[in-house]
MIBA-838082 format. One record per residue: residue number from 0; x, y, z of N, C-alpha, C in turn; residue in three letters. Coordinates in steps of 0.2 Angstrom, whole numbers, plus 5000, padded with zeros to 4 digits. Layout:
REM residues N
{NUM,{X,Y,Z},{X,Y,Z},{X,Y,Z},"Ala"},
...
This chain:
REM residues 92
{0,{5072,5137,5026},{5066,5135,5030},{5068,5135,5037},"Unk"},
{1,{5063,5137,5041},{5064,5138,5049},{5059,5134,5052},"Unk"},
{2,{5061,5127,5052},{5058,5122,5056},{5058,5123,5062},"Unk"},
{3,{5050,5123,5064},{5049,5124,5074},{5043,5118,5074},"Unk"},
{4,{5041,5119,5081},{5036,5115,5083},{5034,5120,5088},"Unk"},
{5,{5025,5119,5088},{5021,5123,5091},{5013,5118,5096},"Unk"},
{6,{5014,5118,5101},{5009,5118,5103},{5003,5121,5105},"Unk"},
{7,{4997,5120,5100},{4993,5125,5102},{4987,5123,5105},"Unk"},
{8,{4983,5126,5109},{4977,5126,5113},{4973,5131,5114},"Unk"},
{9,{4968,5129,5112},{4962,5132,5109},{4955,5132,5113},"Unk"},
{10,{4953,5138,5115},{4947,5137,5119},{4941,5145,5118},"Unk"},
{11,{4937,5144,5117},{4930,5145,5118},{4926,5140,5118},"Unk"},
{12,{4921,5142,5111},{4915,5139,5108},{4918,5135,5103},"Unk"},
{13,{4923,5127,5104},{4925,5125,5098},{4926,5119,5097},"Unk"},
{14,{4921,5116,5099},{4919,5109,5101},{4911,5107,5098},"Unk"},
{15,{4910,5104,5092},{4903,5103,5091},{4900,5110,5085},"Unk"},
{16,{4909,5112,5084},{4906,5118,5077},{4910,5115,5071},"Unk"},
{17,{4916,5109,5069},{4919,5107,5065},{4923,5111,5067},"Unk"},
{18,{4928,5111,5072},{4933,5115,5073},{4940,5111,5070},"Unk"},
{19,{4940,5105,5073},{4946,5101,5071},{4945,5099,5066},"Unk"},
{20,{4942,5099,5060},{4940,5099,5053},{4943,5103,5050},"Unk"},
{21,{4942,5110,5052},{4944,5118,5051},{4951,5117,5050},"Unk"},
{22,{4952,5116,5057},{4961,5115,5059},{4965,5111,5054},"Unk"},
{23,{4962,5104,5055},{4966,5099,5050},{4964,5101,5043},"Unk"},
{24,{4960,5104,5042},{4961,5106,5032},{4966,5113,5030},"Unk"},
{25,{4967,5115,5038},{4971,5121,5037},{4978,5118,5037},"Unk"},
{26,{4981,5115,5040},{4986,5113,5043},{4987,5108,5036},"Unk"},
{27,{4986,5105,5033},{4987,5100,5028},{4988,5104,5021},"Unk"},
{28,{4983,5109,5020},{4984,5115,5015},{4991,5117,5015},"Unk"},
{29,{4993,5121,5021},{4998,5124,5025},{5006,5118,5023},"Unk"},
{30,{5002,5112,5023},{5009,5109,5021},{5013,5105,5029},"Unk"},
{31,{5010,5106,5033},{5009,5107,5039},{5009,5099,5042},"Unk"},
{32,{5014,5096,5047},{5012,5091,5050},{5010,5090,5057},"Unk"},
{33,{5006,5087,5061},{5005,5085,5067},{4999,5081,5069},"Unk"},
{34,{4996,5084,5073},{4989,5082,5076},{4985,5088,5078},"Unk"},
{35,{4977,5087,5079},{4975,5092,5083},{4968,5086,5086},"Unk"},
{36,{4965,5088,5092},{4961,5084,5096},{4955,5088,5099},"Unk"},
{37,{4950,5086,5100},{4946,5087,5106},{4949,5084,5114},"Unk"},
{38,{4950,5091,5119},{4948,5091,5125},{4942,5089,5130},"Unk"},
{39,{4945,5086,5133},{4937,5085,5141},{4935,5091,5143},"Unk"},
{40,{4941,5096,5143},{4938,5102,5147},{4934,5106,5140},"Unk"},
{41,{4934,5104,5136},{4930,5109,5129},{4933,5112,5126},"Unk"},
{42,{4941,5111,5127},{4945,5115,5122},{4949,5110,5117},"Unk"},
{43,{4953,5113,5112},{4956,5111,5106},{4964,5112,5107},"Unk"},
{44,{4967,5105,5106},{4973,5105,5107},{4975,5103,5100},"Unk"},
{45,{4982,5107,5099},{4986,5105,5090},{4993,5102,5092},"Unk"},
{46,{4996,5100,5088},{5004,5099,5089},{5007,5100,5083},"Unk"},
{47,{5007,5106,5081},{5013,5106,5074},{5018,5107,5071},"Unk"},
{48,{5022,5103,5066},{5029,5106,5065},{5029,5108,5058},"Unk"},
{49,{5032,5112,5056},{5033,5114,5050},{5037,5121,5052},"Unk"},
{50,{5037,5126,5044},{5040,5131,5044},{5037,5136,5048},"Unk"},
{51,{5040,5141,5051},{5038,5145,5057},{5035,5150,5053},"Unk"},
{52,{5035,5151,5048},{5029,5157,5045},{5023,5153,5044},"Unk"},
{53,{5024,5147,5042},{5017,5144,5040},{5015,5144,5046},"Unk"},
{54,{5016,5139,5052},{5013,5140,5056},{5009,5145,5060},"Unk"},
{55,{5015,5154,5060},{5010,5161,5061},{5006,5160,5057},"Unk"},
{56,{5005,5157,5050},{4997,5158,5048},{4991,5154,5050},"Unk"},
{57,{4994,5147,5051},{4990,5143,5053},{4988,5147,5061},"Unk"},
{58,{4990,5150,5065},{4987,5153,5072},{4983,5158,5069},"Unk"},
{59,{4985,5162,5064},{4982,5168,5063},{4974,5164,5061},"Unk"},
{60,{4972,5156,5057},{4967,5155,5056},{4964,5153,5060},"Unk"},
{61,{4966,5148,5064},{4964,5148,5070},{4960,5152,5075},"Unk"},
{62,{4961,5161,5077},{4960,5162,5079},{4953,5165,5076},"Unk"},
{63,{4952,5164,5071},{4945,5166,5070},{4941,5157,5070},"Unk"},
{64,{4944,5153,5066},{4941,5147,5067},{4934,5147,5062},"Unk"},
{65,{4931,5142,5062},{4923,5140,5057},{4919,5147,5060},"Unk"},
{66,{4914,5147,5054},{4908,5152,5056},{4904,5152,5062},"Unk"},
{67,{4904,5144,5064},{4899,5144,5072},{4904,5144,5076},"Unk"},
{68,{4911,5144,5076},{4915,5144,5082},{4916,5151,5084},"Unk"},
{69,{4915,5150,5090},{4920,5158,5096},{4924,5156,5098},"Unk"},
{70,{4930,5159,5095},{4937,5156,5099},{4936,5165,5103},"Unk"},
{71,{4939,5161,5111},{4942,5166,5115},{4950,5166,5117},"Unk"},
{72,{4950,5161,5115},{4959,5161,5117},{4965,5157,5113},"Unk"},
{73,{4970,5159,5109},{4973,5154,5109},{4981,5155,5110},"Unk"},
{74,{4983,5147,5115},{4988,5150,5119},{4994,5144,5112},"Unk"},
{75,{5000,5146,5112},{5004,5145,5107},{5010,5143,5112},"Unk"},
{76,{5015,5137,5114},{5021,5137,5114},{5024,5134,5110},"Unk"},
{77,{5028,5137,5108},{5035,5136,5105},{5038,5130,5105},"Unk"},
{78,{5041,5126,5102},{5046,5119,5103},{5048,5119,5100},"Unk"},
{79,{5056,5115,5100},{5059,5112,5096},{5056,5108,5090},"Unk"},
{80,{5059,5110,5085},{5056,5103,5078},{5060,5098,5079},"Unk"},
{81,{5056,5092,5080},{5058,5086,5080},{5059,5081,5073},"Unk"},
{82,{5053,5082,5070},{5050,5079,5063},{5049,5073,5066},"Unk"},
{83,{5043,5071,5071},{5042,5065,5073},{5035,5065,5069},"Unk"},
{84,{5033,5071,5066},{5026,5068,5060},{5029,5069,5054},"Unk"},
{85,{5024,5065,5051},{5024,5062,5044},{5018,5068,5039},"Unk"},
{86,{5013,5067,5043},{5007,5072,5041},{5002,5073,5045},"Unk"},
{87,{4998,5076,5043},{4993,5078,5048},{4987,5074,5051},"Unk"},
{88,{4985,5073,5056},{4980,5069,5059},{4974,5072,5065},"Unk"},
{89,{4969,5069,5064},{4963,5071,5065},{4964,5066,5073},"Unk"},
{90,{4964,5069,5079},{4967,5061,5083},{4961,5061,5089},"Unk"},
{91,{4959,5058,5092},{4953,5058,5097},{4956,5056,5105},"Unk"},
C-alpha cells in the first residue's frame, strides 16, 4: 500500500447541493480517512490519508460531485501520510 495524504479544494456550485455528504460517503466507502468542510468563500475543502490509488478515485468522484453540483475546479496537493485520522468526518 502507498500511503499519502491529499489536500483537496473544491470550488464551483457546491455549497447547499449535499456536496460534503457526497464526499464523506465517498471517502468512507473508499476506506478513506480525513475530513471534508464547507468554506466562507463557497468552496469545499478535504483532507485525506489513505492509499494513493483510492484517493485518485475519490478526486475522480469528486470531480463530477451530486446531480445539483457544478464543480469547476478541483485543485489537489499532495502530502506526506501522517495517520493522524482515525476515520472520516463531516467537520464545520
Amino acid at each position: 500500500m502507498n500511503s499519502v495524504g491529499a489536500i483537496i479544494l473544491i470550488s464551483g456550485v457546491v455549497q447547499g447541493v449535499g456536496y460534503r455528504y457526497y464526499c464523506y460517503n465517498r471517502a468512507r466507502n473508499l476506506g478513506l480517512n480525513g475530513w471534508v468542510k464547507n468554506n466562507r468563500d463557497n468552496t469545499v475543502s478535504a483532507q485525506v490519508e489513505g492509499d494513493r490509488s483510492l484517493i485518485e478515485s475519490l478526486i475522480e468522484e469528486l470531480k463530477v460531485g451530486p446531480q445539483s453540483a457544478v464543480v469547476s475546479n478541483v485543485n489537489v496537493e499532495w502530502i506526506e501520510f501522517k495517520g493522524e485520522f482515525s476515520d472520516f468526518k463531516l467537520t464545520y
